[in-house]
C-alpha positions in Angstrom: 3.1 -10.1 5.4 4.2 -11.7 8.4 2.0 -12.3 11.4 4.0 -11.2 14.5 1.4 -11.6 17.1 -1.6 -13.5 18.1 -3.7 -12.7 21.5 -6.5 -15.2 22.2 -9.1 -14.6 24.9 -11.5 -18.0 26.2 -15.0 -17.8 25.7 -16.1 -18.8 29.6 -19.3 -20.7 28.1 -18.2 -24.1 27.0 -22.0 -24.8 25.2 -21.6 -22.1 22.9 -19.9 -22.4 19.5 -18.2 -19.5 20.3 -14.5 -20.3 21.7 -12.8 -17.4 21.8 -12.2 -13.8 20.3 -8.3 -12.8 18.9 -6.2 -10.1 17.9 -3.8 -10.4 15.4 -1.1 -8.0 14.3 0.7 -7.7 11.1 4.3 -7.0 10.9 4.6 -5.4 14.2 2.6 -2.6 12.5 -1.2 -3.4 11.9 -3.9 -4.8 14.6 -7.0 -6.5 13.5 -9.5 -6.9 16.6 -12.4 -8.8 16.9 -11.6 -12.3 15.3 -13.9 -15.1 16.6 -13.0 -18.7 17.0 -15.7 -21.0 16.6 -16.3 -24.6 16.6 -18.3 -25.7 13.9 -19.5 -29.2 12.3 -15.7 -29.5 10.4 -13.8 -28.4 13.5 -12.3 -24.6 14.5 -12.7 -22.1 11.9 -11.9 -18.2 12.2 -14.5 -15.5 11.6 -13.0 -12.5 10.6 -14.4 -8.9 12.2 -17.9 -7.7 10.6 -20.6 -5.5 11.2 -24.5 -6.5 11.2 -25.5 -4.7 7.7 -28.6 -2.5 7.4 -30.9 -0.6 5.5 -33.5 2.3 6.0 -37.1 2.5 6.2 -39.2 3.5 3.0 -41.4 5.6 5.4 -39.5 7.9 7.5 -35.6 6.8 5.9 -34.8 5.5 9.8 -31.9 3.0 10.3 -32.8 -0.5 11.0 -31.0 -3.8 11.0 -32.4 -6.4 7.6 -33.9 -8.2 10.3 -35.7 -6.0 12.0 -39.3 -6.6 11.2 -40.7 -2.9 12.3 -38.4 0.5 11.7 -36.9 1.7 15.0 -37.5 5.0 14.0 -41.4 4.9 12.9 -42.7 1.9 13.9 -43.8 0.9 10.2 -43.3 -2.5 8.9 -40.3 -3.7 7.4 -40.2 -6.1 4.2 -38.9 -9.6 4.8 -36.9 -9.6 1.7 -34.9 -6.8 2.3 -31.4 -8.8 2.7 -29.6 -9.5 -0.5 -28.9 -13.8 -0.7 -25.2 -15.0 -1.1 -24.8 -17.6 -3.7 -26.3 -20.6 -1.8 -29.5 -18.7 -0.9 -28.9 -17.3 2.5 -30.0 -14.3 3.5 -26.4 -11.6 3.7 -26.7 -10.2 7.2 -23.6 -9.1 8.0 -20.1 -7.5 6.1 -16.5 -8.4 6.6 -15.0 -5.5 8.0 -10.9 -7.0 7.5 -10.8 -10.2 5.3 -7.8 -12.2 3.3 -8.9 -11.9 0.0 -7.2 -15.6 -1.4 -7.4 -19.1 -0.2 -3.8 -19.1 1.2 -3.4 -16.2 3.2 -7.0 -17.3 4.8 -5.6 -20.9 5.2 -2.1 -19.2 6.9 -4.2 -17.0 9.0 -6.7 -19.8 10.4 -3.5 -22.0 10.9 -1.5 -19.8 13.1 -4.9 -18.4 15.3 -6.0 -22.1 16.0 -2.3 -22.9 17.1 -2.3 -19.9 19.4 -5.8 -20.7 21.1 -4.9 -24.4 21.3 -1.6 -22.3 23.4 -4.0 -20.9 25.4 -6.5 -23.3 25.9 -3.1 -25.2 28.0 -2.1 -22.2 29.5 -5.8 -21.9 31.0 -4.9 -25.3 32.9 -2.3 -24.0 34.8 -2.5 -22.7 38.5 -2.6 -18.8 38.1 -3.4 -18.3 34.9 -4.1 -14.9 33.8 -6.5 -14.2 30.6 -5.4 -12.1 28.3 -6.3 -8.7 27.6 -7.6 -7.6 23.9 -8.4 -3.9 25.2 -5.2 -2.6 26.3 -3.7 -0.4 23.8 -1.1 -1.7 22.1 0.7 1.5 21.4 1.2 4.7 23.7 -1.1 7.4 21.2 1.2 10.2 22.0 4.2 8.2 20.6 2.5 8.3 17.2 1.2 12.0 17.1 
């Protein structure tokens, strides 16, 4: 698996641990959106794509988020021990959607996205510099049908 593109977008708020959000494609054939770039208290790491997990309500079986304390459908109150606890503890609130699933292929990953949004972060200093776009498709649909 080679990586054959990485597109970086700044985060404008600078107080934020938030840095950025990437796309990466795989072998000129595979896109995964919605990587975030964050700076934490060991320095940039990469946060693959996930969604906020959830559960339903015992009353009326309406959606709700594991920390919503009422049910958006009913109104009836929620359990605060509904999340399940990884294995220091924490409460599991959300769920990888992509991931690497061993050490190296995260640490070749993480590598080459922090190289690309250090790229970016200097292109960002330069007079006219453009952002880059993470919504355009990469791919005309009809090409593929």
């Amino acid at each position: 698996m080679q990586i054959t593109e990485v597109r970086v977008k700044l985060v404008a708020n600078k107080d934020d641990r938030l840095k950025a959000f990437c796309s990466m494609t795989l072998d000129d054939d595979f896109v995964v959106r919605d990587i975030k770039i964050i700076e934490g208290t060991g320095g940039l790491f990469v946060a693959m794509p996930s969604r906020k997990m959830s559960d339903h309500c015992d009353r009326c079986g309406g959606k709700n988020h594991l920390r919503a304390k009422y049910c958006n459908n009913c109104g009836s109150t929620l359990s605060d021990s509904r999340a399940k606890q990884d294995v220091k503890g924490r409460m599991k609130l959300h769920a990888d959607i992509a991931h690497p699933i061993n050490a190296i292929c995260r640490k070749n990953i993480q590598d080459r996205i922090v190289v690309a949004f250090h790229e970016e972060v200097e292109k960002s200093k330069q007079p006219g510099y453009k952002p880059v776009e993470l919504d355009v498709p990469d791919y005309d649909v009809d090409d593929h049908l």
